[in-house]
C-alpha positions in Angstrom: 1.1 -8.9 -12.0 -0.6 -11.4 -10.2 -3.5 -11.3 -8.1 -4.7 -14.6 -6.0 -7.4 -14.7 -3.9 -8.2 -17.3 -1.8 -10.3 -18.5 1.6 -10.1 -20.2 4.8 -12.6 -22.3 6.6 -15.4 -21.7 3.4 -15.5 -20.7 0.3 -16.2 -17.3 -1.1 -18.9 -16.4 -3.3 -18.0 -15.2 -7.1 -19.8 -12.0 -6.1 -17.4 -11.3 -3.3 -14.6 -12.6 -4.9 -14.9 -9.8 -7.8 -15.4 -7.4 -5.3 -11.8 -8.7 -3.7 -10.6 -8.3 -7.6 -12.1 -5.1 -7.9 -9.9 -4.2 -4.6 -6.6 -5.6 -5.4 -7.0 -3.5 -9.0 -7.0 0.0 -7.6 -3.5 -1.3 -5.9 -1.9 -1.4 -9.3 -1.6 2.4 -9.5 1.1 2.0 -7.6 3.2 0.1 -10.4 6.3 -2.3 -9.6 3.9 -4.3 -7.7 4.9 -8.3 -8.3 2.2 -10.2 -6.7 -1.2 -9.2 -5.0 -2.7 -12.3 -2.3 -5.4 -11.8 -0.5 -6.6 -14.1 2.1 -10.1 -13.9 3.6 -11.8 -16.4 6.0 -15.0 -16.2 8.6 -15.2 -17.6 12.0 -18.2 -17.3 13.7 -19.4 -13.3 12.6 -16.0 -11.8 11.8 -14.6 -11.7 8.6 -10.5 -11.6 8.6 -9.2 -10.1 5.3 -5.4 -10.5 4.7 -3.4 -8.5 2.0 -0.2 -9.3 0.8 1.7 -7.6 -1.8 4.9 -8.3 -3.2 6.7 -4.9 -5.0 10.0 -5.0 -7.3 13.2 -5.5 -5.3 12.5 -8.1 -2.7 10.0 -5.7 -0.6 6.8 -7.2 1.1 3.8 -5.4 2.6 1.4 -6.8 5.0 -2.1 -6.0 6.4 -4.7 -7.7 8.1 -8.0 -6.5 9.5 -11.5 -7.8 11.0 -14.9 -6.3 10.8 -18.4 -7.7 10.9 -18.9 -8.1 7.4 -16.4 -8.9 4.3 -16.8 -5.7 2.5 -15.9 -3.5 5.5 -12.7 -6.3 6.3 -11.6 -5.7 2.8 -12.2 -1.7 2.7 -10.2 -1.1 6.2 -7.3 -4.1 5.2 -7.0 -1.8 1.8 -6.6 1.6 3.6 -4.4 -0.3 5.5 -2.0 -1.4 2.6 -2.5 1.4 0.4 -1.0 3.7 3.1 2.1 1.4 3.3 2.7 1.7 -0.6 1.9 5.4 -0.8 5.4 6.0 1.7 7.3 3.4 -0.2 6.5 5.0 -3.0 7.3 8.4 -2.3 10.4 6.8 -0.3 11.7 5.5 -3.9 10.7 8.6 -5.5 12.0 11.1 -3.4 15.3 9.5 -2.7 17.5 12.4 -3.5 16.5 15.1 -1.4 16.3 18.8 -1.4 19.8 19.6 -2.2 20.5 20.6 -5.6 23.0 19.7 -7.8 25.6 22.1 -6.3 25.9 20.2 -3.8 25.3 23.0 -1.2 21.6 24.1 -0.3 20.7 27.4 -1.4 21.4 30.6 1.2 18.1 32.2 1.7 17.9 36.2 1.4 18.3 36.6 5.7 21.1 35.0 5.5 22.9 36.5 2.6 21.8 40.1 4.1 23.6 39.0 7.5 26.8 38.5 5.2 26.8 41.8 3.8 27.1 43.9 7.0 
């Protein structure tokens, strides 16, 4: 996997730059993940901290978020992407649903008591 980080209008400091690092590696729990890119940049007092991630099987993820200072940009932009992997992954992983391999969901005890009578 790759992880780039890069800034607009500055340059970042190594100190926040492995604290960006340190944030795009708690993203690779999620696994299949291709790419990690993580754009931050400061005009004026707000800090503007992109995430993009690229997974297995040509899906993309986005987030973007401001805040006052780069630390609370990157913390909210990684809640933010996080929570977008988290229901992909439990889309990919839960892609069969509750029907067992009957084919026919299971009758529950009401229902087979209703039969009887």
């Amino acid at each position: 996997m790759r992880i780039t980080i890069s800034a607009r209008n500055g340059e970042l400091t190594p100190a926040q730059r492995e604290r960006l690092e340190e944030k795009a590696q708690k993203l690779t729990k999620f696994g299949r993940l291709m790419s990690i890119e993580i754009a931050a940049g400061q005009e004026k007092a707000v800090w503007r901290v992109e995430f993009q991630v690229s997974a297995e099987h040509k899906n993309d993820f986005v987030a973007a978020e401001t805040a006052t200072s780069l630390e609370a940009a990157a913390d909210q932009g990684l809640h933010k992407i996080e929570g977008q992997l988290k229901r992909y992954k439990e889309k990919t992983q839960n892609h069969k649903g509750d029907v067992p391999q009957g084919g026919l969901p299971s009758r529950s005890a009401a229902s087979a008591a209703d039969e009887v009578e």
